[in-house]
Structure formats: structure tokens, C-alpha cells
C-alpha positions in Angstrom: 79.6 -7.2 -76.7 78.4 -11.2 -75.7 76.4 -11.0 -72.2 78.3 -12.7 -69.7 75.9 -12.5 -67.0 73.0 -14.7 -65.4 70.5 -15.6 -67.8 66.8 -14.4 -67.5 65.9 -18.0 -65.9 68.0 -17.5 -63.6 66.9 -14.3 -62.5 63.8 -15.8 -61.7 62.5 -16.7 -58.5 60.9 -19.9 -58.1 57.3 -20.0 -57.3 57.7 -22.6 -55.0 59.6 -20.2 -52.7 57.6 -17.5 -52.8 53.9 -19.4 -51.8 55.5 -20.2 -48.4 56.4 -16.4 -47.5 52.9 -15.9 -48.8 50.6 -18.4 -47.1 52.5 -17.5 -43.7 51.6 -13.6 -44.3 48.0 -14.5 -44.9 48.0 -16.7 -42.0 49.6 -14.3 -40.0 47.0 -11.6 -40.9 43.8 -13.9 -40.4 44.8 -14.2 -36.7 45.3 -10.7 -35.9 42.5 -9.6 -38.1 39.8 -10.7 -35.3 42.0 -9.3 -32.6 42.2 -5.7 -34.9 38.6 -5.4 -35.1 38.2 -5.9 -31.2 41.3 -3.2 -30.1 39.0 -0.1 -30.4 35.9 -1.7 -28.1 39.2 -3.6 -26.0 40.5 0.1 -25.7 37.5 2.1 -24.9 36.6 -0.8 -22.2 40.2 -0.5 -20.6 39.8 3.8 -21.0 36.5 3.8 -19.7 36.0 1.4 -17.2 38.9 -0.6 -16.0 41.2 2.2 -15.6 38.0 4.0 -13.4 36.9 1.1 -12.0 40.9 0.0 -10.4 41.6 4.1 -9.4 37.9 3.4 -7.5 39.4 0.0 -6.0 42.9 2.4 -4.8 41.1 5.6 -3.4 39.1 3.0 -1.0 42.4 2.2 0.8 43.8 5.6 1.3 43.2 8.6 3.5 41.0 11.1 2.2 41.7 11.3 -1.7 41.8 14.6 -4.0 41.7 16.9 -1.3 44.5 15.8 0.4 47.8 15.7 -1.2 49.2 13.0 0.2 47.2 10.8 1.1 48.2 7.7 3.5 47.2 4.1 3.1 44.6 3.6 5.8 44.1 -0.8 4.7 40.5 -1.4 5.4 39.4 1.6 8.1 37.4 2.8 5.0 35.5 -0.1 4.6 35.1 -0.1 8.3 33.7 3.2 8.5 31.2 2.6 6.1 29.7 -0.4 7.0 29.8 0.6 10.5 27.6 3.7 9.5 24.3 3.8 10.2 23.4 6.1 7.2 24.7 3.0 5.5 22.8 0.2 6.9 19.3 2.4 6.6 20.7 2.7 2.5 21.0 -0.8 2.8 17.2 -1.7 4.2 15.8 0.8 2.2 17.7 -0.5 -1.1 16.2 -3.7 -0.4 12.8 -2.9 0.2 12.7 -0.3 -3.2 14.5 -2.9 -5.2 12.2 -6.0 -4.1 9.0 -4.0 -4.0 9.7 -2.7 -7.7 10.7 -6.1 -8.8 7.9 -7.9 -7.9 4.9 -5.5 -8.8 6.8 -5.1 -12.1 6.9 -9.1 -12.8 2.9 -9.3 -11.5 1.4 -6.2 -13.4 3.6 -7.0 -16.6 2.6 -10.4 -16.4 -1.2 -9.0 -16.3 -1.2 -6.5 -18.6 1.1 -9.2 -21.6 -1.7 -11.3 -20.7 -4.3 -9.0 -21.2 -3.0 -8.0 -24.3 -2.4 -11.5 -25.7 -6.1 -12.9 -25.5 -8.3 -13.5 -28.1 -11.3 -11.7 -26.4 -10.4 -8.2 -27.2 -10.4 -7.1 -31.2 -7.0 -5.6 -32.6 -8.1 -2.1 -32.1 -9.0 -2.4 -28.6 -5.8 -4.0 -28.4 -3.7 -1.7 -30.4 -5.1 0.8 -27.9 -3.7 -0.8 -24.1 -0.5 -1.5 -25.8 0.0 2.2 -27.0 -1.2 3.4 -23.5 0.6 0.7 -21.5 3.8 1.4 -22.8 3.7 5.0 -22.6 5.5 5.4 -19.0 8.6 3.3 -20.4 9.0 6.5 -23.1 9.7 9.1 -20.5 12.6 9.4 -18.9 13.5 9.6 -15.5 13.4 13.7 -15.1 10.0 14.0 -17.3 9.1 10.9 -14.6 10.4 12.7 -11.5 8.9 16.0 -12.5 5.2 14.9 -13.3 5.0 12.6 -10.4 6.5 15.6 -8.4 3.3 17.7 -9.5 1.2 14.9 -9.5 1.6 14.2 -5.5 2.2 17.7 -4.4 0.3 18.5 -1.4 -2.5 20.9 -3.8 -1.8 17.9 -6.7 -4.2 15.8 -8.7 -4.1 12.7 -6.6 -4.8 14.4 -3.3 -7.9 16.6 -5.1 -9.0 12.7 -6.3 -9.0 11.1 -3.2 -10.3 14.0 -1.3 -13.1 14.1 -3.4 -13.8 10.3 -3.3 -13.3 10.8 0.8 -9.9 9.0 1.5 -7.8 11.9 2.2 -7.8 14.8 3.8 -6.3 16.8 0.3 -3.0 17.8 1.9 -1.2 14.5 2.8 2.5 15.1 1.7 3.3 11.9 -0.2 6.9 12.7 -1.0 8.1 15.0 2.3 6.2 12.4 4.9 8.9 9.8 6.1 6.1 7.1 6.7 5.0 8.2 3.0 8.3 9.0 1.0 9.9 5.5 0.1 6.3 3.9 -0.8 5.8 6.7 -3.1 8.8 6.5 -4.7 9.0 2.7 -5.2 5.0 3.2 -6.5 6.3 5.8 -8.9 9.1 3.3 -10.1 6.7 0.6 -10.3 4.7 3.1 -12.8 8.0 3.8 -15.4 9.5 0.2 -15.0 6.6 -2.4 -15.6 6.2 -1.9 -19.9 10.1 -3.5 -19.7 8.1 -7.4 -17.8 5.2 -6.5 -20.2 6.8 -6.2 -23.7 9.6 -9.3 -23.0 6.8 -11.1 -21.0 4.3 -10.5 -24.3 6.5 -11.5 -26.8 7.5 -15.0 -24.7 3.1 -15.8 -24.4 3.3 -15.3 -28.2 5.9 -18.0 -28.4 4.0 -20.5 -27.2 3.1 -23.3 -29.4 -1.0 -23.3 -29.4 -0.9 -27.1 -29.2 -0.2 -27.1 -26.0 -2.9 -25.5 -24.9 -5.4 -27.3 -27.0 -4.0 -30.7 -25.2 -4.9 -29.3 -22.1 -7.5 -28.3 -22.5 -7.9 -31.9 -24.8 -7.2 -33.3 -20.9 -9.5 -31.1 -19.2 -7.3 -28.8 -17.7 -8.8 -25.9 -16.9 -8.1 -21.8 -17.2 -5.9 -21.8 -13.9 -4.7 -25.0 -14.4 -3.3 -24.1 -18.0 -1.5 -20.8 -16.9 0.2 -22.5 -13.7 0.7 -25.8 -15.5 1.6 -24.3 -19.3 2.1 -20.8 -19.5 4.1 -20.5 -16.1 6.9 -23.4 -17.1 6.8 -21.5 -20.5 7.8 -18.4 -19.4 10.0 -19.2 -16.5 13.2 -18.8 -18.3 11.9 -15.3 -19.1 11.0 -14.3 -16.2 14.2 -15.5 -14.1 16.5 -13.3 -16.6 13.9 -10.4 -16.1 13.9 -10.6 -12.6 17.5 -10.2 -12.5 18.2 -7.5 -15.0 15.7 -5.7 -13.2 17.6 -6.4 -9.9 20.9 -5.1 -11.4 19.3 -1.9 -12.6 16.5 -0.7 -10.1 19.7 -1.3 -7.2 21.6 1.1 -9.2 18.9 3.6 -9.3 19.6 7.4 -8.4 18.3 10.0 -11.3 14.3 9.1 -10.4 15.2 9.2 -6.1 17.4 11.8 -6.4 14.9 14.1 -8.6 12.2 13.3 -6.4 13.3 13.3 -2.8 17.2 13.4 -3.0 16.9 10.6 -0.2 14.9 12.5 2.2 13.2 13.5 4.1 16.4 12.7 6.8 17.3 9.2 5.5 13.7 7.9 4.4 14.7 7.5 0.8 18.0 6.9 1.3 19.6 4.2 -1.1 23.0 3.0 -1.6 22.9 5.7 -5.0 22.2 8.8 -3.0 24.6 7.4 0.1 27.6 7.5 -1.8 26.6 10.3 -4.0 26.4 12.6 -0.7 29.8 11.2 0.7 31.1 12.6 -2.4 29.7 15.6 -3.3 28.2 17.1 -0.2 30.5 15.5 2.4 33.8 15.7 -0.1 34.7 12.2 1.4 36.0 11.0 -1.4 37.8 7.9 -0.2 34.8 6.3 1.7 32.6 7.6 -1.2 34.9 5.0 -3.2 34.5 2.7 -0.8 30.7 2.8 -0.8 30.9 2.2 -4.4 33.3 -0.6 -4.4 30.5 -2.5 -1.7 28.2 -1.4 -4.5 30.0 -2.7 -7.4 30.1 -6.2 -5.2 26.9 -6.3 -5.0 26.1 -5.8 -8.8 29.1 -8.2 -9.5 26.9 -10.9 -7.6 23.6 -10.4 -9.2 25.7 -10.4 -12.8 27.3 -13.8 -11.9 23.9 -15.1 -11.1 22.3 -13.6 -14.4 25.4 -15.2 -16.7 25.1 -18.8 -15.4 21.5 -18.4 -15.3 22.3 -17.6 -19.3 24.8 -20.2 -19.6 22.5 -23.2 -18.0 19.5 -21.7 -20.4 21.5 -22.3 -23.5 
């Protein structure tokens, strides 16, 4: 029988009409393609801390959360409480004082020790040496760090047998239970696992600077003093402004090492902003002012994060 139907040509599609479809697809899938790699880090971010982070933000308005079924909204009598605490404000001095004491002795002895390590007047073995033992506190971590210290300043310890013997103690002075003595120890013992961090960034920025500018100085007649304040400081400034700050953010946040050591005592010596609102929660079951005590805290870090980016943002 004769075929009466459409020819093979016209069965065909056109190839003109088909690369539109096409190129819109591809299109299509190179815009969501970026957003499909970021949905599991978007997701984990929303799961892990935003979802926390705004249930943190709810409990602080409401009557006492979790162990009471139905809790009220109370506004901001939570935030009133706290801040009218004076638990809160002695967190709040001694927060400052750990935090600025740490910050500073970390920037001047890892400044010391990266120079040190960078001169030309010791060989590479000597070197090699000070770098291995320098940055051997930065390998422990804070319970190995709270445990030795712990032995290490006991009232029959090895630094109370060391200054007996040299005559400037009389062997039993309790360094960690004294409330004269407790925050200075701690922020000491700090000092000692948080300075390799200034050291090893602080090394690695002297080793960046081009030589010639020393060799003009010293071309000009600038001397050793004059080079480091009027050369190696300017150098290292950005460095040490986005150290400074990092270290801010994470000595404030502080609790394993205080808590390991003292657990904030003895009475409120060591008491920081950590250990406050760890207490209101877990020894106190105040759970709502707890979450308000960490929403002041989170305020705090948010500032010192602002100040970090646009220091960042103004670098590049």
C-alpha cells in the first residue's frame, strides 16, 4: 500500500528550535549550580547555629525556660537581672583584665621570641631548637594545660620548691585557691599556651619583609631601634591589629582552661563571663537568664567581629 503519511523531513524537528530549550537549560543549571554547592554548608549553618543562636535570643525574654512549662514573657526583666548582678559585673572586670592581660603579653613575648628566631646571629640548629621548644605549649590542649599547671602550682608543686629554694617563697603559697593569687595565675598560665599563635603569624610577617629596606636604613644611618620602630613596626602593623583582635574574640570566650583550673573560684576571683553563664545554667538551672548572659556575650563578640572584618576589608 502507497504511504500517505508525513514524510521523514517532516518528522524532523528543526535544530533551530531545539538550541533555544537547550541553552536556557544550561543557563538555568549554571545559576543554581553555585547555589547547590553552598545548600549543605547554608544548611548545616541554619541547623547549627541560627536555629540555636534565635531559640537563645527567645529563652532571654521569657520566664524561666525548660523547667517551667509555660513559661511567660517577662520583656527585658532578664536582661535587668543580669546586668544588675553583681556576680555579673565582677565577670565583667575580671573578663577584662584576663582578656587584656593575655592579649598584650601574648603580642610582646611573640613579638620577642619571632624576633629572636628570625636573626641572623644564631645558626639553623640553634634555631631549629627555640622554634621546636617555643611552640610546644600551643600543642597541648587546654585539659593537658589545666592539668600540668594544676600540679605545677600546687601548694607541695615544682614552682613553690623553686622559689623556696632560691628564697622568694615560703614553699606553700596557694597560687590557684588564693583570691589575691587566682586570676594572675590563670591569665600567666594562658599567657604560657597562647603566645606560639603572635609568634608563628608574627614570624612569618618579619620574614616578609623585603631586606632592602633595611639595608636603606641602615644606608641612612638609622640605627637597631630606629629600624624596628621605624621599619619592622609599620611592617607588621597590619599583622598585629588582626592578631590582636582574633585573640580578643577567643581569650573572651575562654572557659575549658578557667574552668579546669579554678572553675571561677575561689568565691568569684576567677570569675569570667564563660563560667557566669555556665553556673546560671547548670548549677543554678536558670536557664532564661543563663540565655541572657549569653546573648550580652554574643554582643560583645559580635562587636569585636565587626571591628576585625572592616579591619580586613580596609587591609585589602
Amino acid at each position: 500500500m502507497p504511504w500517505h503519511g508525513p514524510s521523514p523531513s517532516e518528522l524532523e524537528v528543526p535544530v533551530s528550535a531545539t538550541l533555544p530549550r537547550t541553552s536556557r537549560r544550561i543557563a538555568v543549571g549554571r545559576r543554581i549550580e553555585p547555589y547547590a554547592y553552598l545548600a549543605p554548608t547554608v544548611t548545616l549553618m541554619v541547623v547549627l547555629m541560627l536555629v540555636p543562636i534565635g531559640m537563645v535570643i527567645g529563652y532571654s525574654f521569657l520566664d524561666n525556660v525548660i523547667l517551667n512549662k509555660n513559661p511567660e514573657i517577662v520583656g527585658f526583666d532578664n536582661y535587668i537581672a543580669v546586668i544588675t548582678d553583681p556576680v555579673f559585673t565582677t565577670a565583667i572586670g575580671n573578663t577584662f583584665v584576663f582578656v587584656a592581660g593575655s592579649v598584650l603579653a601574648h603580642l610582646i613575648i611573640g613579638l620577642a621570641f619571632a624576633l629572636m628566631l628570625n636573626s641572623t646571629l644564631l645558626g639553623p640548629r640553634i634555631i631549629g631548637f627555640f622554634r621546636g621548644l617555643f611552640i610546644l605549649p600551643w600543642l597541648f590542649t587546654a585539659a593537658i594545660v589545666a592539668v600540668l599547671w594544676r600540679m605545677l602550682l600546687a601548694p607541695n608543686g615544682v614552682v613553690n620548691f623553686l622559689l623556696a629554694g632560691l628564697g622568694l617563697s615560703s614553699g606553700s603559697t596557694e597560687w590557684l585557691a588564693d583570691p589575691a593569687l587566682a586570676l594572675a595565675s590563670v591569665t600567666f598560665i594562658n599567657i604560657w599556651s597562647g603566645y606560639p599563635f603572635f609568634m608563628i603569624s608574627l614570624l612569618a610577617g618579619l620574614q616578609g619583609i623585603p631586606a632592602d629596606l633595611h639595608e636603606a636604613a641602615k644606608v641612612d644611618g638609622a640605627g637597631p631601634l630606629q629600624r624596628f620602630w621605624n621599619v619592622t613596626v609599620p611592617q607588621l602593623k597590619p599583622i598585629i591589629i588582626s592578631m590582636a583582635l582574633l585573640d580578643f574574640i577567643w581569650t573572651s570566650q575562654q572557659f575549658a582552661l578557667i574552668w579546669m583550673t579554678t572553675g571561677g573560684g575561689p568565691i568569684t576571683a576567677t570569675e569570667v563571663l564563660s563560667t557566669y553563664t555556665y553556673k546560671l545554667a547548670f548549677a543554678k538551672y536558670e536557664f532564661a537568664l543563663a540565655s541572657t548572659s549569653a546573648v550580652l556575650v554574643l554582643l560583645l563578640s559580635m562587636i569585636l567581629a565587626i571591628l576585625y572584618v572592616r579591619h580586613q576589608r580596609a587591609r585589602d
